[in-house]
PDB file with one MODEL, atoms N, CA, C and O in Angstrom:
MODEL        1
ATOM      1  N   UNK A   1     102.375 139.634  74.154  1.00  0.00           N
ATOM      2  CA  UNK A   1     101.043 139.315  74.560  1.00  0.00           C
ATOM      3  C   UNK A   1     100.042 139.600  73.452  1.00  0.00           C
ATOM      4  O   UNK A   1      99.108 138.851  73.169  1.00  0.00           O
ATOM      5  N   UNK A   2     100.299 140.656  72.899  1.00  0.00           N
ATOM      6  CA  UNK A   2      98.983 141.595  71.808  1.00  0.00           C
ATOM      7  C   UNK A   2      99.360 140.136  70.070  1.00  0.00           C
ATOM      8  O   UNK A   2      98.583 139.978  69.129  1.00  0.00           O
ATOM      9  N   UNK A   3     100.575 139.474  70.244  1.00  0.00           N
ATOM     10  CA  UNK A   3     100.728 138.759  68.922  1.00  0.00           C
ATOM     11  C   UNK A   3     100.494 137.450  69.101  1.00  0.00           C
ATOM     12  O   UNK A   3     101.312 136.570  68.835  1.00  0.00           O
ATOM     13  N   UNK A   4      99.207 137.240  69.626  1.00  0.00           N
ATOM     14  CA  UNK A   4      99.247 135.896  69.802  1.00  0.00           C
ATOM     15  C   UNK A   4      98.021 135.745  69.290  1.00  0.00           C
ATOM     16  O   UNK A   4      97.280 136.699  69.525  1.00  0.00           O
ATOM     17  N   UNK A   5      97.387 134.552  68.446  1.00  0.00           N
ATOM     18  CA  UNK A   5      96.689 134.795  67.570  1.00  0.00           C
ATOM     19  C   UNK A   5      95.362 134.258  68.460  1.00  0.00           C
ATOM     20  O   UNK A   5      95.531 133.562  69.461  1.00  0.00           O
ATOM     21  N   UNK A   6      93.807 134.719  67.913  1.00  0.00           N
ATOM     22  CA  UNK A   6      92.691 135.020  69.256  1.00  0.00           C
ATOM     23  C   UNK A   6      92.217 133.523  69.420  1.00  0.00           C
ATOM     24  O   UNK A   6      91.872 133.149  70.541  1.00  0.00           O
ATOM     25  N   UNK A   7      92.173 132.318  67.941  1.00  0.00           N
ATOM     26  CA  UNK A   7      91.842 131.175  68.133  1.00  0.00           C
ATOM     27  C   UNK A   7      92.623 130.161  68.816  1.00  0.00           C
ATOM     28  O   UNK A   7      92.217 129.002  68.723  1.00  0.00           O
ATOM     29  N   UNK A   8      93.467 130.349  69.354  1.00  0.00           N
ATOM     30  CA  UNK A   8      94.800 130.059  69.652  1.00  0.00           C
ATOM     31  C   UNK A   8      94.725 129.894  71.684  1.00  0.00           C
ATOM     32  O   UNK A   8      95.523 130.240  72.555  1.00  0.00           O
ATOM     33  N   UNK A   9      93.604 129.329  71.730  1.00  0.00           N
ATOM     34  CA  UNK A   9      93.479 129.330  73.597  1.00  0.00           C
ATOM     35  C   UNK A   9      93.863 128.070  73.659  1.00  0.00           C
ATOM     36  O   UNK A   9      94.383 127.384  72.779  1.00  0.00           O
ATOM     37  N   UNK A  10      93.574 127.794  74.768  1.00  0.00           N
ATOM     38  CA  UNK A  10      94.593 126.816  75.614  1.00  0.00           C
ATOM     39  C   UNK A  10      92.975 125.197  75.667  1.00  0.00           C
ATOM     40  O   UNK A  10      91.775 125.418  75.830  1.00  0.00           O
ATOM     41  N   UNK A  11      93.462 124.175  75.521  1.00  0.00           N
ATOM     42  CA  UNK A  11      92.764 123.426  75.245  1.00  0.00           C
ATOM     43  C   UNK A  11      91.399 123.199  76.767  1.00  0.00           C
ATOM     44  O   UNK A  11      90.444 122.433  76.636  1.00  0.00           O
ATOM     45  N   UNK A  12      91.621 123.974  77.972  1.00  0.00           N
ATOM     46  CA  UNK A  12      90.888 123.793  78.883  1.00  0.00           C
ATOM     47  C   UNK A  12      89.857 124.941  78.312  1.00  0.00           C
ATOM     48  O   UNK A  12      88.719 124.844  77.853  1.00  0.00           O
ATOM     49  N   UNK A  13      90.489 125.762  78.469  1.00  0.00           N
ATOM     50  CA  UNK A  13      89.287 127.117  78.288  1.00  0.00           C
ATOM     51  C   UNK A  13      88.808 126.993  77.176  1.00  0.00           C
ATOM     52  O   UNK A  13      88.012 127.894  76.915  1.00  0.00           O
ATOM     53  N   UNK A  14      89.020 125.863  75.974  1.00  0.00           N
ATOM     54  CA  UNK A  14      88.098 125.822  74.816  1.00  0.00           C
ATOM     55  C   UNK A  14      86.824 124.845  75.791  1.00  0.00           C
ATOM     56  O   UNK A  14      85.660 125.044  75.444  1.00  0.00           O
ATOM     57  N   UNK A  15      87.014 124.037  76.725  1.00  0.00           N
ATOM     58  CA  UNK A  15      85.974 123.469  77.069  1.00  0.00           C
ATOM     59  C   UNK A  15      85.272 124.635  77.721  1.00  0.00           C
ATOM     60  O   UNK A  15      84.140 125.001  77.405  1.00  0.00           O
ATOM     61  N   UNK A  16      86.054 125.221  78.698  1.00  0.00           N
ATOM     62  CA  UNK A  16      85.356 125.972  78.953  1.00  0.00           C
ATOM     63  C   UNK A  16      84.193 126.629  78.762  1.00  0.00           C
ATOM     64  O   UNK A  16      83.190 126.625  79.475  1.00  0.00           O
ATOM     65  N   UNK A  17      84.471 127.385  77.404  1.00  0.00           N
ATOM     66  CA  UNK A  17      83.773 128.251  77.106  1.00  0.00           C
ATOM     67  C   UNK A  17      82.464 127.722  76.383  1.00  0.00           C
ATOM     68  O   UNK A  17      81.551 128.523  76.181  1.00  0.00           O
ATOM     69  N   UNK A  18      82.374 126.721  76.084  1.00  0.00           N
ATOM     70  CA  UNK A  18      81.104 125.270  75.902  1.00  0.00           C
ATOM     71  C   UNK A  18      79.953 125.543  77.061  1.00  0.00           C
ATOM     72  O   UNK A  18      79.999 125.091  78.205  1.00  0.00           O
ATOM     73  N   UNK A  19      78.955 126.346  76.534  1.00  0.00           N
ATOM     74  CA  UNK A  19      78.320 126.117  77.725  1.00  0.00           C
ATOM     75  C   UNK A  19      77.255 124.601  78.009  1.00  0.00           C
ATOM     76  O   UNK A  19      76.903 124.013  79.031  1.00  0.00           O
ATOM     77  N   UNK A  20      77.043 124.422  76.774  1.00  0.00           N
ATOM     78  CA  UNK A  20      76.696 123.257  76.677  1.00  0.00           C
ATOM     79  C   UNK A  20      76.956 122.182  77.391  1.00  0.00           C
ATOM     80  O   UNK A  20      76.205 121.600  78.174  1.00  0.00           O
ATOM     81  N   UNK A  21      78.311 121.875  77.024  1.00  0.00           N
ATOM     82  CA  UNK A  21      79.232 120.870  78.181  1.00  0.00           C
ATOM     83  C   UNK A  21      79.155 121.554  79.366  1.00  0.00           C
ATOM     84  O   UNK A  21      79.055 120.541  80.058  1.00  0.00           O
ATOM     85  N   UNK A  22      79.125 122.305  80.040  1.00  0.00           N
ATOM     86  CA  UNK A  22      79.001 122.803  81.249  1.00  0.00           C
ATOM     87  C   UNK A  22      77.252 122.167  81.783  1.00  0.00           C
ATOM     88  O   UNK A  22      76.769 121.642  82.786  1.00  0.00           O
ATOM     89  N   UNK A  23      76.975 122.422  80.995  1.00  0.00           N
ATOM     90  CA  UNK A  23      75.356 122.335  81.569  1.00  0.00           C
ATOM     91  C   UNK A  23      75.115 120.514  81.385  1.00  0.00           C
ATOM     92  O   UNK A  23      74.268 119.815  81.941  1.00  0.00           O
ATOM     93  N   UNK A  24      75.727 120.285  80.829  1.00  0.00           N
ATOM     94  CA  UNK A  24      75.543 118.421  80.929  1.00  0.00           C
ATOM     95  C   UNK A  24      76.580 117.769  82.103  1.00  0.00           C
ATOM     96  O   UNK A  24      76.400 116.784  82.819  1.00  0.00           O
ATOM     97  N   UNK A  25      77.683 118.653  82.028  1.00  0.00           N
ATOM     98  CA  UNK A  25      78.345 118.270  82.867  1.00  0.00           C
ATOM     99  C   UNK A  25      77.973 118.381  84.185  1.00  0.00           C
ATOM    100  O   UNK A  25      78.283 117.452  84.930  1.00  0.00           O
ATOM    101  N   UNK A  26      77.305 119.431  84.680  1.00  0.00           N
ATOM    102  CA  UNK A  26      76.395 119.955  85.970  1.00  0.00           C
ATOM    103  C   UNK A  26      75.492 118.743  85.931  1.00  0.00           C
ATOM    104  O   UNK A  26      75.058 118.674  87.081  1.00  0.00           O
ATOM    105  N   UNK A  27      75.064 117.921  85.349  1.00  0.00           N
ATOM    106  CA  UNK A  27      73.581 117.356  85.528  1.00  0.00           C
ATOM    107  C   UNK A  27      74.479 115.593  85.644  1.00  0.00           C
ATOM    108  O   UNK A  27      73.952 114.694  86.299  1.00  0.00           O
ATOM    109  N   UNK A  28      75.597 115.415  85.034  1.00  0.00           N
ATOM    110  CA  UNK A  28      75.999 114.055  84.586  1.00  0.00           C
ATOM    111  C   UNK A  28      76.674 113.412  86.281  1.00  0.00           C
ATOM    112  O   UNK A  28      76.412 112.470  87.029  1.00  0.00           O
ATOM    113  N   UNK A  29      77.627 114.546  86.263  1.00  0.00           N
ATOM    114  CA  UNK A  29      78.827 114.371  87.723  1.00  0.00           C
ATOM    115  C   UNK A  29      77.789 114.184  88.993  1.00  0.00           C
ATOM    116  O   UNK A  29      77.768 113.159  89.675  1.00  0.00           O
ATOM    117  N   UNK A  30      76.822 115.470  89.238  1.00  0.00           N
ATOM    118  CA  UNK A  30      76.128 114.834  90.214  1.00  0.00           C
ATOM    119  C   UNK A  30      75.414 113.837  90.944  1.00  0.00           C
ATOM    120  O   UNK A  30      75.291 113.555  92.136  1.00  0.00           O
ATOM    121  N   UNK A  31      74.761 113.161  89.315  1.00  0.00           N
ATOM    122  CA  UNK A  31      73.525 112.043  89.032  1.00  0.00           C
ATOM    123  C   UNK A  31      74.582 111.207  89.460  1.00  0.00           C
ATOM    124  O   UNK A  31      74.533 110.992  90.671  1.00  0.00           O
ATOM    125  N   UNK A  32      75.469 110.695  88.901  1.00  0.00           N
ATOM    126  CA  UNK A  32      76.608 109.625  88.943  1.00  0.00           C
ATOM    127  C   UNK A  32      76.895 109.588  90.366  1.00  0.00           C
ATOM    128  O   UNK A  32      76.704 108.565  91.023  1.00  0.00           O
ATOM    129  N   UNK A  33      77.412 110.821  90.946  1.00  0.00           N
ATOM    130  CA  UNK A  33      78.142 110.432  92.294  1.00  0.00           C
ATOM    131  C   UNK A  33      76.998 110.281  93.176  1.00  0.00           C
ATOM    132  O   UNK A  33      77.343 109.374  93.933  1.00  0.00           O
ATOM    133  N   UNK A  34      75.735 110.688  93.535  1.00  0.00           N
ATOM    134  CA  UNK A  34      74.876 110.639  94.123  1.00  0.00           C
ATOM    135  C   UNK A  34      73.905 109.364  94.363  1.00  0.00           C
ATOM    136  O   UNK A  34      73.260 108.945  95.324  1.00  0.00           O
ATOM    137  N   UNK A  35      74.159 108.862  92.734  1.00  0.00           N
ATOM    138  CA  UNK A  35      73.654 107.297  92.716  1.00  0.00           C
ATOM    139  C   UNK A  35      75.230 106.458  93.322  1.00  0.00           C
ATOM    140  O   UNK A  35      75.031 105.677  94.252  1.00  0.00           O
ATOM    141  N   UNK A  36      76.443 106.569  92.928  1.00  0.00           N
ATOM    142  CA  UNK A  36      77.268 105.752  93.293  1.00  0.00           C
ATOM    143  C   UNK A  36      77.248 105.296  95.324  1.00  0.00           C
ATOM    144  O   UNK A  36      77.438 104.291  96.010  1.00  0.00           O
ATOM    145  N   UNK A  37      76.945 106.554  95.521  1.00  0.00           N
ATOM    146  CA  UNK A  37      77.064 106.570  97.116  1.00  0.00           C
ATOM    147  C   UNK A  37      75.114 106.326  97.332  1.00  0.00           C
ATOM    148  O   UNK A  37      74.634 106.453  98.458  1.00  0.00           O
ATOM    149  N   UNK A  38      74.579 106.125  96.614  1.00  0.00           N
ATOM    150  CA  UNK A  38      73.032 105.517  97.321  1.00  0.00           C
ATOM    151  C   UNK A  38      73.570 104.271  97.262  1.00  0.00           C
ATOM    152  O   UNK A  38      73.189 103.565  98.196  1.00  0.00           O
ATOM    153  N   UNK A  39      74.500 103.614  96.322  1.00  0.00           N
ATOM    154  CA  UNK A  39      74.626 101.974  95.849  1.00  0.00           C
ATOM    155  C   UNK A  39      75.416 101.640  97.029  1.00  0.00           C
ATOM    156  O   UNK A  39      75.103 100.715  97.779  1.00  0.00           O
ATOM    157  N   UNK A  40      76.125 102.155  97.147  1.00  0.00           N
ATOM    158  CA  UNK A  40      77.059 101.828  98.802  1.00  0.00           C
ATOM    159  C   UNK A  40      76.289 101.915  99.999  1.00  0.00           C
ATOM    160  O   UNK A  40      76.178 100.980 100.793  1.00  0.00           O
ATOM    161  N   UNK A  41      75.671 103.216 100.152  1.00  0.00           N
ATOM    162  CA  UNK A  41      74.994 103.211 101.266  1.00  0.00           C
ATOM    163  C   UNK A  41      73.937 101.619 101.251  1.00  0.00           C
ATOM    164  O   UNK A  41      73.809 100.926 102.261  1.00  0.00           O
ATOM    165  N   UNK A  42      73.409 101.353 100.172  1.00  0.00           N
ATOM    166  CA  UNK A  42      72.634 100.041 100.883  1.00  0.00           C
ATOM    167  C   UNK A  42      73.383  98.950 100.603  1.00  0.00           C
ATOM    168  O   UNK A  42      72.942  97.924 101.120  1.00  0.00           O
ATOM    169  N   UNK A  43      74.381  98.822  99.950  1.00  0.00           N
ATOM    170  CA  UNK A  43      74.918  97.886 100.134  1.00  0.00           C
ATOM    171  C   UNK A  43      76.094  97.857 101.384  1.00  0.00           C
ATOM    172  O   UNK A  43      76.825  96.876 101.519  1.00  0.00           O
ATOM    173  N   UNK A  44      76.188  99.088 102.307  1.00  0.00           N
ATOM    174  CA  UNK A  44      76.785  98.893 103.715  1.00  0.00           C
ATOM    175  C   UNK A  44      76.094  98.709 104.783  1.00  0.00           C
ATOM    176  O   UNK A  44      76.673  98.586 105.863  1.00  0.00           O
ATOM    177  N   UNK A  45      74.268  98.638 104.651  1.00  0.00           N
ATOM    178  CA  UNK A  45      73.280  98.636 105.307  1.00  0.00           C
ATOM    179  C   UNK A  45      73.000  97.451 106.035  1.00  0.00           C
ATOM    180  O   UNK A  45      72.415  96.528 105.469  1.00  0.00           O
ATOM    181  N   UNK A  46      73.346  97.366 107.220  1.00  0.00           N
ATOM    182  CA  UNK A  46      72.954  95.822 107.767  1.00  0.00           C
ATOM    183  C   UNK A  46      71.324  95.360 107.144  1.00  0.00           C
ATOM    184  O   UNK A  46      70.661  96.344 106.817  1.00  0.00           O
ATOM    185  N   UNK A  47      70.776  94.295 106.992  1.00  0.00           N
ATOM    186  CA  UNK A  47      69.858  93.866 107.159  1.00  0.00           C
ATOM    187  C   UNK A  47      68.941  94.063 108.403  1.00  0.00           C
ATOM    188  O   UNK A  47      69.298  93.747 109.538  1.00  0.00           O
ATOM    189  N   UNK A  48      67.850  94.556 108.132  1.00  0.00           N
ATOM    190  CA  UNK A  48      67.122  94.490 109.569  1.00  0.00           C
ATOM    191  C   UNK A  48      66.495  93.417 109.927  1.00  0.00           C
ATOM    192  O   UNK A  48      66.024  92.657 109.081  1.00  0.00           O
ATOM    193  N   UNK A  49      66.383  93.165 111.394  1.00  0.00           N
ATOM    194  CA  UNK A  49      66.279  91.830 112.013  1.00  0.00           C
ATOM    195  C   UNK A  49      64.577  92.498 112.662  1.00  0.00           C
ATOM    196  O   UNK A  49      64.175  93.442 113.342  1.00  0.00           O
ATOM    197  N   UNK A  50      64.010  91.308 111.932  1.00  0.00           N
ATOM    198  CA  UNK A  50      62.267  91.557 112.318  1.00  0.00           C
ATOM    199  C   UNK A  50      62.393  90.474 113.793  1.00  0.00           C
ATOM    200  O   UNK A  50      63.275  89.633 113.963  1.00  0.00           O
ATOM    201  N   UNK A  51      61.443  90.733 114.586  1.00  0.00           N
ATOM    202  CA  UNK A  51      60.992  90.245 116.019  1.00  0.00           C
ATOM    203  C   UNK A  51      60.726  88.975 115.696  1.00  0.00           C
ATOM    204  O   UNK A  51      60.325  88.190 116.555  1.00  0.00           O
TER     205      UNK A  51
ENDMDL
END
């Protein structure tokens, strides 16, 4: 365990430790899925029927 060299992490936890990418990633995933499901929601929206 102690001979393993410190630059030497595992290719997730190098993103990880990006806080950068974390903080774009927080702002990108939400915007995206939140608009994807507004685009559905009106495009599953009947038309409303005026009197």
């Amino acid at each position: 365990m102690g001979d393993q060299d410190p630059d030497d992490k595992h290719p997730i936890q190098k993103l990880m430790d990006n806080p950068w990418l974390l903080l774009v990633l927080g702002i990108v995933i939400p915007t995206l899925s939140y608009t994807v499901w507004g685009w559905i929601e009106v495009w599953t929206t009947p038309a409303a029927k005026l009197p």
